[in-house]
Chimera marker file (.cmm) of the C-alpha trace (Angstrom):
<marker_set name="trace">
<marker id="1" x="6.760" y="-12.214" z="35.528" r="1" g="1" b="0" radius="0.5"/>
<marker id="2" x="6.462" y="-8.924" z="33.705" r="1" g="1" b="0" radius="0.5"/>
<marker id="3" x="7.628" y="-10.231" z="30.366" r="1" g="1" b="0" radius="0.5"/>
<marker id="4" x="4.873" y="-12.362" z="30.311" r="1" g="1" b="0" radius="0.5"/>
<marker id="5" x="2.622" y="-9.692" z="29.105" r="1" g="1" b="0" radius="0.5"/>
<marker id="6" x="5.191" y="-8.347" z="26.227" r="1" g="1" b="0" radius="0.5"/>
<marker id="7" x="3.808" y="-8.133" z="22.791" r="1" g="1" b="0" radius="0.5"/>
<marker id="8" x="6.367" y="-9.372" z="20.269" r="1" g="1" b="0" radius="0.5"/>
<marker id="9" x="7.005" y="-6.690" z="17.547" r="1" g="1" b="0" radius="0.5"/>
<marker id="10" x="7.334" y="-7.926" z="14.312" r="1" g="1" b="0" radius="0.5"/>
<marker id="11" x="10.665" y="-6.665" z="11.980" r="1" g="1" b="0" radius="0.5"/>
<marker id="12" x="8.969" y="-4.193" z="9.398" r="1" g="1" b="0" radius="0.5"/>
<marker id="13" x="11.414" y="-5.354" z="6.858" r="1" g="1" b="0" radius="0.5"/>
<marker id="14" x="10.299" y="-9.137" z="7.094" r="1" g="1" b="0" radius="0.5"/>
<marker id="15" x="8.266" y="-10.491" z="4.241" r="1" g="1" b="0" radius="0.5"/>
<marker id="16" x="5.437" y="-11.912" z="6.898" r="1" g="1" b="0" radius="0.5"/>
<marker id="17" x="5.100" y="-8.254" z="8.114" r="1" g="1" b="0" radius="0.5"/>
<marker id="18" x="4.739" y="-6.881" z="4.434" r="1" g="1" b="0" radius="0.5"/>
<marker id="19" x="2.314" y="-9.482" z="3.749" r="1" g="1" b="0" radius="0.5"/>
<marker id="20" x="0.624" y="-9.110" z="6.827" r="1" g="1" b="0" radius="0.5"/>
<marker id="21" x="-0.181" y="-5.112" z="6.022" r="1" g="1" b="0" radius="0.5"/>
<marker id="22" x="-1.004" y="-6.246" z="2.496" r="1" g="1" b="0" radius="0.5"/>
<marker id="23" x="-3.453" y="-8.438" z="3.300" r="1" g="1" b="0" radius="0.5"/>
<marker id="24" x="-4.972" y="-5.166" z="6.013" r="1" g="1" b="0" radius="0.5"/>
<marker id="25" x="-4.957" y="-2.897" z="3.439" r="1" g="1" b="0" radius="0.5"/>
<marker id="26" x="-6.340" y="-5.061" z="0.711" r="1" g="1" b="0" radius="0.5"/>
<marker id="27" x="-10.191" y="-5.014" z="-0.234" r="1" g="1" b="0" radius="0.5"/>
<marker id="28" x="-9.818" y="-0.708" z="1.322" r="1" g="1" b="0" radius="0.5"/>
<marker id="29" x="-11.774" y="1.611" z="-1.414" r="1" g="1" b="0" radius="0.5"/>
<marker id="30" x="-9.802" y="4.360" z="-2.868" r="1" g="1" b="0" radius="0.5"/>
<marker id="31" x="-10.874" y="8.065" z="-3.026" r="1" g="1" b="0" radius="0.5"/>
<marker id="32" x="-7.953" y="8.840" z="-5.249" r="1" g="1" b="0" radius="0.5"/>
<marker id="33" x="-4.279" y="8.213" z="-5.633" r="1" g="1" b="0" radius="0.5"/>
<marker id="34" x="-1.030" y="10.452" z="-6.238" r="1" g="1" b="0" radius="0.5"/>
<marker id="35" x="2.763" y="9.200" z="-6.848" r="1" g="1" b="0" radius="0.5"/>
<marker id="36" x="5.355" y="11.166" z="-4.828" r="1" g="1" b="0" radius="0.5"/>
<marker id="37" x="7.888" y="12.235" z="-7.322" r="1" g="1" b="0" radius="0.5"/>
<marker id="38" x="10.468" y="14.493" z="-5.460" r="1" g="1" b="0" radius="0.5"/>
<marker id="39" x="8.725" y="16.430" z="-3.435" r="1" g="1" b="0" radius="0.5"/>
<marker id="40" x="5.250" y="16.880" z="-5.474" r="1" g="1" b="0" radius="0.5"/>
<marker id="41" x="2.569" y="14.970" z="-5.257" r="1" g="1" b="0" radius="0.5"/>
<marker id="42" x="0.705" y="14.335" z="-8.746" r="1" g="1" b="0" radius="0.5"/>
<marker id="43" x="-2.960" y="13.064" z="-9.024" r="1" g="1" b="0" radius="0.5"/>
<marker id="44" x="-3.146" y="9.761" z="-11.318" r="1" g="1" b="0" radius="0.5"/>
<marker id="45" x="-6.342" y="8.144" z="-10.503" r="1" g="1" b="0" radius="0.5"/>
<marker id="46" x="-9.899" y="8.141" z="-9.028" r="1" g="1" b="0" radius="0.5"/>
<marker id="47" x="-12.038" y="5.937" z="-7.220" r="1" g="1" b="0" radius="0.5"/>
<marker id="48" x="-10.225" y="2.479" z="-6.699" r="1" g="1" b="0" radius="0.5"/>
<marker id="49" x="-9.689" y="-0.285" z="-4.621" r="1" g="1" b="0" radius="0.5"/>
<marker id="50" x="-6.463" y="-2.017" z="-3.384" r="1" g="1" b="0" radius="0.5"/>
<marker id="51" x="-6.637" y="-5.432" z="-4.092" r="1" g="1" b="0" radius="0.5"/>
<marker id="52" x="-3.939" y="-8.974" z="-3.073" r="1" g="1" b="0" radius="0.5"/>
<marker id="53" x="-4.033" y="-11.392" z="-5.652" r="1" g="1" b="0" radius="0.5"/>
<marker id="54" x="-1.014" y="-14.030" z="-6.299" r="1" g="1" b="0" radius="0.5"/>
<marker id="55" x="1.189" y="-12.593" z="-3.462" r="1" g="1" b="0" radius="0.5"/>
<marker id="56" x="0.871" y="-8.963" z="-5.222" r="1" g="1" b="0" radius="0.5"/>
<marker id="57" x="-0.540" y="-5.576" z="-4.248" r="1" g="1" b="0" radius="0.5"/>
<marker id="58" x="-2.935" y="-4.314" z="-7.088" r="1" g="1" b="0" radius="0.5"/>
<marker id="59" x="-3.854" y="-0.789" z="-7.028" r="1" g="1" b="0" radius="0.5"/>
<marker id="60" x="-6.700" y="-0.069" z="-9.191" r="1" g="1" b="0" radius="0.5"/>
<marker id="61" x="-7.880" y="3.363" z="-10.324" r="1" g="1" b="0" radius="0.5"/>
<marker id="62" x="-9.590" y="5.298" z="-13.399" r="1" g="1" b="0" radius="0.5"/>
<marker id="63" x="-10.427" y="1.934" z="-14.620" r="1" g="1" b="0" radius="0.5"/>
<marker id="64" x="-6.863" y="0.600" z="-15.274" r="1" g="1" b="0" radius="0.5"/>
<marker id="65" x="-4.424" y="-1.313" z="-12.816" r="1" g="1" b="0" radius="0.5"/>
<marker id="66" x="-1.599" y="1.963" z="-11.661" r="1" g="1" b="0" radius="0.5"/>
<marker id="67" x="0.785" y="0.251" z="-9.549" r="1" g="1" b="0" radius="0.5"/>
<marker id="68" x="1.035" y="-3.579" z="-9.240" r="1" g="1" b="0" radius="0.5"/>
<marker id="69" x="4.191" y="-4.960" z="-6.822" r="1" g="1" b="0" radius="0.5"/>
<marker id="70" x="4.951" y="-8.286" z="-5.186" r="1" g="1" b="0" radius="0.5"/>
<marker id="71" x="4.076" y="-7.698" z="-1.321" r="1" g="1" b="0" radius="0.5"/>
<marker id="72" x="6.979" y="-9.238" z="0.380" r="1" g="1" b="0" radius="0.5"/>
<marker id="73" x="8.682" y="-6.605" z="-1.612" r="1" g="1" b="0" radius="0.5"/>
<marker id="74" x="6.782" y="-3.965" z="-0.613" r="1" g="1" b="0" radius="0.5"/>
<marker id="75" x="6.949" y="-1.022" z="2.208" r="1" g="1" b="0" radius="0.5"/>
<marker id="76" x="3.341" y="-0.136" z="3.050" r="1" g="1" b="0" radius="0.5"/>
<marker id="77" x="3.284" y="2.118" z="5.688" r="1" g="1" b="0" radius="0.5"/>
<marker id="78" x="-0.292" y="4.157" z="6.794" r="1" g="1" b="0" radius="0.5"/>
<marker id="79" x="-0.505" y="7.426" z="6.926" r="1" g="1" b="0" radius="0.5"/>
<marker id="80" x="-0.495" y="8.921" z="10.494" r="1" g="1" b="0" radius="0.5"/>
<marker id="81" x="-4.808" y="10.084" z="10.216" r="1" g="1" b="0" radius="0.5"/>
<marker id="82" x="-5.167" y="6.573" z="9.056" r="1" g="1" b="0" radius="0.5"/>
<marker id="83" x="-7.045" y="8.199" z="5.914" r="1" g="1" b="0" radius="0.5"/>
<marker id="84" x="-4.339" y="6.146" z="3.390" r="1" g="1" b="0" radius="0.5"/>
<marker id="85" x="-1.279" y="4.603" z="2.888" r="1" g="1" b="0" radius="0.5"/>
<marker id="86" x="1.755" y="4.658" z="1.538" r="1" g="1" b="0" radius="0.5"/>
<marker id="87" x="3.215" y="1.972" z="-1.058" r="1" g="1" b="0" radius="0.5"/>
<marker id="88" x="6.812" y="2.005" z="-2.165" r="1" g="1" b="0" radius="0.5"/>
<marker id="89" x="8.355" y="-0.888" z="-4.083" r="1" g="1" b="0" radius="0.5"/>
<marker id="90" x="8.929" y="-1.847" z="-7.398" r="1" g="1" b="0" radius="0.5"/>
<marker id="91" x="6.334" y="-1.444" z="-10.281" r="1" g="1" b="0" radius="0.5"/>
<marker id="92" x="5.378" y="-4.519" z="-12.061" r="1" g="1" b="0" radius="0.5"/>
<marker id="93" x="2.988" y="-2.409" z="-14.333" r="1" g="1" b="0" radius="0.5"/>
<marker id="94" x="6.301" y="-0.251" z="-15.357" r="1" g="1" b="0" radius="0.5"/>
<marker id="95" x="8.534" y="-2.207" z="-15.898" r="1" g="1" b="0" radius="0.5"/>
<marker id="96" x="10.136" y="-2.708" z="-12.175" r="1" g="1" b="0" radius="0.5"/>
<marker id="97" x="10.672" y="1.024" z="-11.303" r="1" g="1" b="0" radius="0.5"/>
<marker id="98" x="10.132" y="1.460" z="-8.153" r="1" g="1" b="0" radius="0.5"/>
<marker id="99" x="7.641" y="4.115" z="-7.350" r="1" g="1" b="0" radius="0.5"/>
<marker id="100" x="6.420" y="5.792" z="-4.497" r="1" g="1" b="0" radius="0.5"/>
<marker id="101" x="2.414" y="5.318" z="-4.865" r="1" g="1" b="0" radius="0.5"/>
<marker id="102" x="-0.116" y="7.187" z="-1.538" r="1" g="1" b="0" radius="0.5"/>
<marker id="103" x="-3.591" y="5.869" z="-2.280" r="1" g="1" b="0" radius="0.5"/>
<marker id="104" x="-6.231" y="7.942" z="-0.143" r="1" g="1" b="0" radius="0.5"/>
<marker id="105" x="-8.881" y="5.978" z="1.391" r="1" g="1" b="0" radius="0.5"/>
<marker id="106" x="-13.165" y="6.797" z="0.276" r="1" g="1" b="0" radius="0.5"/>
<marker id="107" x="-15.154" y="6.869" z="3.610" r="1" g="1" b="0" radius="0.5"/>
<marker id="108" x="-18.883" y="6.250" z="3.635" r="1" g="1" b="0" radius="0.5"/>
<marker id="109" x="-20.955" y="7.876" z="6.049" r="1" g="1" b="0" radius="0.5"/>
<link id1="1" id2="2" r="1" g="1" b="0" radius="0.2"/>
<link id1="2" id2="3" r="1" g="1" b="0" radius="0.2"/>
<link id1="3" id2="4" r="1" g="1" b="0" radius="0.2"/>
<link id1="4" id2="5" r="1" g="1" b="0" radius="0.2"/>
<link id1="5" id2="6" r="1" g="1" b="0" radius="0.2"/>
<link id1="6" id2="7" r="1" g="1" b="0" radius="0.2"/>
<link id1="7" id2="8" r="1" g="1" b="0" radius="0.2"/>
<link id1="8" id2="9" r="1" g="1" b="0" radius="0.2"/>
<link id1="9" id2="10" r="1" g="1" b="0" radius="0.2"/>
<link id1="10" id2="11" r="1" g="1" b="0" radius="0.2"/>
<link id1="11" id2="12" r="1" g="1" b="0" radius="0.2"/>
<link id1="12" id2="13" r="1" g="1" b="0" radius="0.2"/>
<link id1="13" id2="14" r="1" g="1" b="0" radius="0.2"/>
<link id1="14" id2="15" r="1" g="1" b="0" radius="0.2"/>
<link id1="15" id2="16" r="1" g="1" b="0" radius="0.2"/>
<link id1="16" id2="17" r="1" g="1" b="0" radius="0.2"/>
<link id1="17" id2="18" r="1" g="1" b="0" radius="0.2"/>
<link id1="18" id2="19" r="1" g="1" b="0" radius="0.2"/>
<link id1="19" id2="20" r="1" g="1" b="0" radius="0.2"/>
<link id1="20" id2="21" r="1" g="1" b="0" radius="0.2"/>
<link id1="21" id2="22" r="1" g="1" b="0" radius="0.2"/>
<link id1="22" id2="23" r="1" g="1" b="0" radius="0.2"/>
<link id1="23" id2="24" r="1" g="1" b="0" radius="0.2"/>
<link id1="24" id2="25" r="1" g="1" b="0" radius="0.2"/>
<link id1="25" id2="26" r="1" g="1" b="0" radius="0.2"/>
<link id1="26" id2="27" r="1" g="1" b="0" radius="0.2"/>
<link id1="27" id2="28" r="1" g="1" b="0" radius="0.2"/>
<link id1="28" id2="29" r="1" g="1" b="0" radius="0.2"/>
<link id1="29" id2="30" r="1" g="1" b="0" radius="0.2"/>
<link id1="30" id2="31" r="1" g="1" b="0" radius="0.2"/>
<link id1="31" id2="32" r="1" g="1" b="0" radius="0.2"/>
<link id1="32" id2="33" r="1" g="1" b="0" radius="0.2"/>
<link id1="33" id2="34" r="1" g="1" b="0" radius="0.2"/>
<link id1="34" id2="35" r="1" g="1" b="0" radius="0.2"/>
<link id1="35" id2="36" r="1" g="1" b="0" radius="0.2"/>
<link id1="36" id2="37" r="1" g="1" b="0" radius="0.2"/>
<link id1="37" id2="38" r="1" g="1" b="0" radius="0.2"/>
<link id1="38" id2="39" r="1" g="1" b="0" radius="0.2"/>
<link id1="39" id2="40" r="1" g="1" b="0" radius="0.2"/>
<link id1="40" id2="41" r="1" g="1" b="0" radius="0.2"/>
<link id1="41" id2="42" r="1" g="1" b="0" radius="0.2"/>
<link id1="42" id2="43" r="1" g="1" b="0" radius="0.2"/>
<link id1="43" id2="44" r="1" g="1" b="0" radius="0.2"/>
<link id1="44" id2="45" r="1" g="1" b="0" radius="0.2"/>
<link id1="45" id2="46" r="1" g="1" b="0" radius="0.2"/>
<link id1="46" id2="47" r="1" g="1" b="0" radius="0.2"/>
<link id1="47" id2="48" r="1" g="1" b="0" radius="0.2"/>
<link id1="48" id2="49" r="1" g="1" b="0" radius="0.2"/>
<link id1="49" id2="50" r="1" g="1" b="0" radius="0.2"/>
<link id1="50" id2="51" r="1" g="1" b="0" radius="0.2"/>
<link id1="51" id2="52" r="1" g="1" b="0" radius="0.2"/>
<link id1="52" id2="53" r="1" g="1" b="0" radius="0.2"/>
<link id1="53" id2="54" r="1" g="1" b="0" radius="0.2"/>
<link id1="54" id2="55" r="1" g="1" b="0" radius="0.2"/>
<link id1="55" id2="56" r="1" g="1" b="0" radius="0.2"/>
<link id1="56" id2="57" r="1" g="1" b="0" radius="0.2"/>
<link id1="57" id2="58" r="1" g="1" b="0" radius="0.2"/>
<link id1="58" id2="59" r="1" g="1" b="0" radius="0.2"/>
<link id1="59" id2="60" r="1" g="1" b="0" radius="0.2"/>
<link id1="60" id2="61" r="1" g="1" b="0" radius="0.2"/>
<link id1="61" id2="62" r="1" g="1" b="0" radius="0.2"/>
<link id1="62" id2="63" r="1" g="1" b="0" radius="0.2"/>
<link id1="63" id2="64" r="1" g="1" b="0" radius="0.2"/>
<link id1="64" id2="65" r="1" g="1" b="0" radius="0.2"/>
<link id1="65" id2="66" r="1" g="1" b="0" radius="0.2"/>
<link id1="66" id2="67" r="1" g="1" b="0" radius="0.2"/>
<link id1="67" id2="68" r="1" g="1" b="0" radius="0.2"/>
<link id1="68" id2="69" r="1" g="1" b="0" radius="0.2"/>
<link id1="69" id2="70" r="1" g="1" b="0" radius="0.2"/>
<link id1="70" id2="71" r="1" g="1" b="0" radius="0.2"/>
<link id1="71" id2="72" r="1" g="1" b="0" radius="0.2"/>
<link id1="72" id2="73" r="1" g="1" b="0" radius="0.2"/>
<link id1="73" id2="74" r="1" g="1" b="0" radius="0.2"/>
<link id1="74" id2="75" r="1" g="1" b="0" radius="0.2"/>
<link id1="75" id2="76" r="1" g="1" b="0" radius="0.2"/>
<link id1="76" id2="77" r="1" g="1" b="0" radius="0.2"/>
<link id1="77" id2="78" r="1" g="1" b="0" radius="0.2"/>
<link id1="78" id2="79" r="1" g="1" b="0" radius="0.2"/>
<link id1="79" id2="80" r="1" g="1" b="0" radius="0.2"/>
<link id1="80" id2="81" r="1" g="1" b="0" radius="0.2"/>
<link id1="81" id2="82" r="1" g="1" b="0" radius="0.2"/>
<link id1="82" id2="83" r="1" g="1" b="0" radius="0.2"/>
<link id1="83" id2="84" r="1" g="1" b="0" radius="0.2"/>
<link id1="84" id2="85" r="1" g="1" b="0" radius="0.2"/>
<link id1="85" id2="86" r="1" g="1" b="0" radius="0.2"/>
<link id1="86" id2="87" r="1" g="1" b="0" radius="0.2"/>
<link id1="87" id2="88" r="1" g="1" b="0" radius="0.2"/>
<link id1="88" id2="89" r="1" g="1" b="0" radius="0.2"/>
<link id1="89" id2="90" r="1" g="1" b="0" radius="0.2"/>
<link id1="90" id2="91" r="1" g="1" b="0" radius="0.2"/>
<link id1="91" id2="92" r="1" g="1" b="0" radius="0.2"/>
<link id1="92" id2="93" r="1" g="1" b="0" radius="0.2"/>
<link id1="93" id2="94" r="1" g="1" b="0" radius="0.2"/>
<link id1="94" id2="95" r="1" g="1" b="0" radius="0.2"/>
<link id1="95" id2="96" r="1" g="1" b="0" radius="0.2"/>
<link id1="96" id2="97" r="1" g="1" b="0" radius="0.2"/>
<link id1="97" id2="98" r="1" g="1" b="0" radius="0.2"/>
<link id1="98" id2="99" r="1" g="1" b="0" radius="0.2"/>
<link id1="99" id2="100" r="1" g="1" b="0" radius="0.2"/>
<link id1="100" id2="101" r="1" g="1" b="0" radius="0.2"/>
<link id1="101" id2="102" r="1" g="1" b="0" radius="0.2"/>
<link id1="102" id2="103" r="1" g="1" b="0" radius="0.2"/>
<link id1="103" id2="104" r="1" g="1" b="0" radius="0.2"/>
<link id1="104" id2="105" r="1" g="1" b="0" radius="0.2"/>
<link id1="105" id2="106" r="1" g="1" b="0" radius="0.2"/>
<link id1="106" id2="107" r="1" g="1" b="0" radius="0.2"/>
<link id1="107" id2="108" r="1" g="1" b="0" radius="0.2"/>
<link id1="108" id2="109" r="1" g="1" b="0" radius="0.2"/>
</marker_set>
């Protein structure tokens, strides 16, 4: 009886959960954008938008595409204020590097 109310929780390494936070995060404006290298945190764009086109994560800033990666291959995890998230995955753009990209989310009010 009390398992009929269980939510099932999807396996965050699955390619339908990847796509599945792709497609959430896709169409979100960005504010800016840094890429975690080590431990610092460098600025490489401005005012963007995360966009899912083909089965791949675009992240578009400055006027030029900065980090472009298949989705099913993709970790995209929020950040914990909900105010961005967090893309890791191999970089289309360069060359399949993979890259640790935090795109920061513009709020209207």
């Amino acid at each position: 009886m009390f398992g009929f109310f269980k939510k099932k929780k999807l396996d965050e390494n699955s390619p339908a959960f990847r796509m599945m936070m792709a497609q959430k995060v896709s169409g979100k404006h960005i504010k800016y954008v840094t890429e975690r290298i080590d431990d610092n945190d460098n600025v490489i764009g401005r005012e963007g938008s995360l966009c899912l086109r083909n089965g791949e994560l675009l992240v578009f800033a400055s006027a030029d595409i900065l980090f472009r990666a298949k989705a099913e291959e993709l970790q995209i995890s929020e950040l914990m204020s909900l105010d961005g998230v967090i893309l890791t995955g191999p970089d289309l753009e360069h060359e399949g590097k993979v890259r640790t990209i935090i795109a920061y989310y513009l709020y209207y009010r």
